[in-house]
C-alpha positions in Angstrom: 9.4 -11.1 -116.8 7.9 -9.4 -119.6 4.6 -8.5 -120.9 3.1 -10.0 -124.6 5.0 -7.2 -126.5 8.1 -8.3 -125.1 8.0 -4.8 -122.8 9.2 -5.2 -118.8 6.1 -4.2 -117.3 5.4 -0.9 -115.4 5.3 -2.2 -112.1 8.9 -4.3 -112.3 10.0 -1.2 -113.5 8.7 0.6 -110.6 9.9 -2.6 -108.3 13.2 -2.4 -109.7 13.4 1.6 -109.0 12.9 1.3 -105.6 15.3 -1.3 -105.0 18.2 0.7 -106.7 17.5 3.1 -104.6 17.0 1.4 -101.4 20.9 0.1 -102.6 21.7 3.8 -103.0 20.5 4.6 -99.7 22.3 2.1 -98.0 25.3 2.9 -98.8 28.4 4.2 -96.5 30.3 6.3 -99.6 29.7 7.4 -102.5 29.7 4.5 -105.8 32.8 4.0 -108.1 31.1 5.8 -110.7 30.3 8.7 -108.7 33.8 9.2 -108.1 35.1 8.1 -111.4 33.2 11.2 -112.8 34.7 13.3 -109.9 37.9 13.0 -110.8 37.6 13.6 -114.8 35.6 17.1 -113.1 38.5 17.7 -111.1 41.0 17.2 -114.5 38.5 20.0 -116.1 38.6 22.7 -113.7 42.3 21.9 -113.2 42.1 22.4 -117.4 40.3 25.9 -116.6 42.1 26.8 -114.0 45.3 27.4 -116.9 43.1 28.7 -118.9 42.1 31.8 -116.8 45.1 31.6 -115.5 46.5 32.1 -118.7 44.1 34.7 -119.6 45.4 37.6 -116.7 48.7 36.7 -117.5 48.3 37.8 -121.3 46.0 40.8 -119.3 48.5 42.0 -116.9 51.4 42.0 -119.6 49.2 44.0 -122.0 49.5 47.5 -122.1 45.9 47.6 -123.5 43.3 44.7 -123.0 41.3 44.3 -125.3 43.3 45.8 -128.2 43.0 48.3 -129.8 40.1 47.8 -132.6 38.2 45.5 -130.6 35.2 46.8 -128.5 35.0 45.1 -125.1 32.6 42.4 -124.3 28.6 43.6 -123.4 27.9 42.3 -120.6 23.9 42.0 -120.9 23.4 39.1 -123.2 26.2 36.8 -121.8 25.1 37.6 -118.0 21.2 37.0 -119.1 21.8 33.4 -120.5 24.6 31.8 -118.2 22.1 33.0 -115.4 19.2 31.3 -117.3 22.0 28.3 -117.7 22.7 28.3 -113.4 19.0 28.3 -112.9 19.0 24.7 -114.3 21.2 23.8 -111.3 18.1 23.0 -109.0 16.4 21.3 -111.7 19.2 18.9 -111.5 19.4 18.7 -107.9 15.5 17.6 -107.6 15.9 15.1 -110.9 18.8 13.4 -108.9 17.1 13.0 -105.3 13.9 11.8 -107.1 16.0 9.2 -108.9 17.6 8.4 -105.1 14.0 8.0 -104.1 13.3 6.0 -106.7 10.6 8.2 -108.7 12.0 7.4 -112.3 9.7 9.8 -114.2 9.8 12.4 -111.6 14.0 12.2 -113.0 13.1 11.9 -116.2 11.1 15.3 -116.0 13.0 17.2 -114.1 16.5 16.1 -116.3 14.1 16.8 -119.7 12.7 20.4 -117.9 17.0 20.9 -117.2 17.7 19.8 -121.0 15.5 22.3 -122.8 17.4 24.9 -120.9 20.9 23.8 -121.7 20.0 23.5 -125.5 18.3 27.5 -125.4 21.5 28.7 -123.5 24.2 27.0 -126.2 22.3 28.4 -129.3 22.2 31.4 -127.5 26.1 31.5 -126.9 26.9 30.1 -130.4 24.7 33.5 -131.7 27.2 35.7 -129.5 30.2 34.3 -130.9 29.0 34.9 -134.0 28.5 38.4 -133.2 32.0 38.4 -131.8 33.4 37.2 -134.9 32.6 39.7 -136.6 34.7 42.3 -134.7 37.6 39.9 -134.1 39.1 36.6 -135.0 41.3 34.1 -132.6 44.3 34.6 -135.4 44.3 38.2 -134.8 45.3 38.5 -131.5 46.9 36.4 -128.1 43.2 38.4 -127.0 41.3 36.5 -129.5 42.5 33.5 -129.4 42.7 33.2 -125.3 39.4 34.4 -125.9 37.4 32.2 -128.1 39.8 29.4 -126.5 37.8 29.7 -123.3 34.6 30.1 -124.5 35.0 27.4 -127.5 36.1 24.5 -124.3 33.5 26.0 -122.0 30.6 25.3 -124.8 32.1 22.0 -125.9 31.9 21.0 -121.9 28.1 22.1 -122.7 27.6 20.2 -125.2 29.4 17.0 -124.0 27.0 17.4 -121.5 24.2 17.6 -123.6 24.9 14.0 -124.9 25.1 13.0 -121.3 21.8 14.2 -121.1 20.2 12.5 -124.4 22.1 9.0 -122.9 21.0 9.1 -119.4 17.3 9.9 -120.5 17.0 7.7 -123.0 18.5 4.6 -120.9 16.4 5.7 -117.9 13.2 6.0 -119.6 13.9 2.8 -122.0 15.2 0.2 -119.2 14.2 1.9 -116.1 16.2 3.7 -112.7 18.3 0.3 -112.4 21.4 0.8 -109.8 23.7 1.4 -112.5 21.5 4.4 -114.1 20.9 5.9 -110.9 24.3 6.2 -110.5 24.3 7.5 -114.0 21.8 10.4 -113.0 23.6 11.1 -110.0 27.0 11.6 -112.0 25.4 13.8 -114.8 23.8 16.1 -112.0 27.2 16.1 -110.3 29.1 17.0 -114.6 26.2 19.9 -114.3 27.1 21.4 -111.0 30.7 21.9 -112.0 30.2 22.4 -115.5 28.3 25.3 -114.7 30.4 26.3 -111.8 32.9 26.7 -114.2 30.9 28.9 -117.3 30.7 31.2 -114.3 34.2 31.5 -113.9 34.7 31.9 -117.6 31.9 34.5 -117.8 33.5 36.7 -115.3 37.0 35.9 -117.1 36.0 37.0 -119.9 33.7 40.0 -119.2 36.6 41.3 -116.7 37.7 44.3 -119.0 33.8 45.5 -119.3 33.2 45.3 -115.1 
């Protein structure tokens, strides 16, 4: 049923909110698309997990890490924004349970609030890497390029989740919290978690020589 400019109106957006998320409620585990973005989460840390893996190995087997010539990592600006970047962790937490209560707009603000954040901390890292650049290139050394290995996946991980972001709201707020974009919002919160579980780990990886 639509109104004269062929829009759904507000209230069988609202009626159709509700029942997704009475579905959601009602259910005894967790949807297929809940788990089929588990498992590609649990292929990415796995992914990580070599990298920093691979990271103390080339450490340990160095007689000097980082090499001579390059200055170790400053901890301050890295620290400053990947805290700013976990703070957006609760923001995602309240847009999922409104979207399981059915409040699509209370989702769609607390996902937006979550998005401006995410955008402000990747600008902020691709500044440092420029910075970093300049004293050091991944050719030069197995430092360098471990190096800007992690942190180049780590940011593409942000920024594939950044498209999530700009997909998820524009569905939401264009068709409405249906069951299938409730599920949607509850997997992106779930990619956010993780994702940012794992720029800590990078974080520390990378900022071990300076600690």
């Amino acid at each position: 049923m639509t109104d004269a400019a062929g829009q759904v109106p507000r209230s069988a957006h609202a009626e159709r909110s509700r029942a997704a998320a009475a579905v959601d409620r009602s259910r005894a585990a967790q949807p297929s698309g809940w788990w089929g973005m588990a498992l590609f989460l649990c292929s990415e840390a796995t992914l990580f997990g070599t990298l920093i893996g691979s990271y103390f190995y080339l450490n340990f087997g160095s007689h000097r890490w980082p090499p001579a010539g390059i200055t170790p990592p400053e901890i301050p600006g890295p620290a400053i924004s990947t805290a700013v970047l976990v703070g957006t962790v609760p923001l995602m937490v309240l847009g999922a349970a409104a979207a399981r209560r059915g409040r699509r707009w209370s989702a769609v603000r607390w996902i937006v609030a979550a998005f401006v954040i995410q955008i402000a901390y990747l600008a902020t890292q691709v500044l440092l890497i420029r910075h970093d650049l300049l004293d050091f290139t991944p050719q030069g050394t197995a430092y360098g390029s471990i190096y800007f290995t992690l942190l180049f996946a780590d940011h593409a991980h942000v920024l594939l989740g950044l498209l999530l972001n700009g997909a998820v709201l524009y569905k939401v707020a264009r068709h409405g919290l249906t069951n299938y974009w409730l599920i949607g919002v509850r997997g992106l919160a779930l990619y956010w978690y993780v994702v940012v579980g794992i720029t800590v780990a990078v974080l520390f990886t990378v900022l071990s020589p300076s600690l």
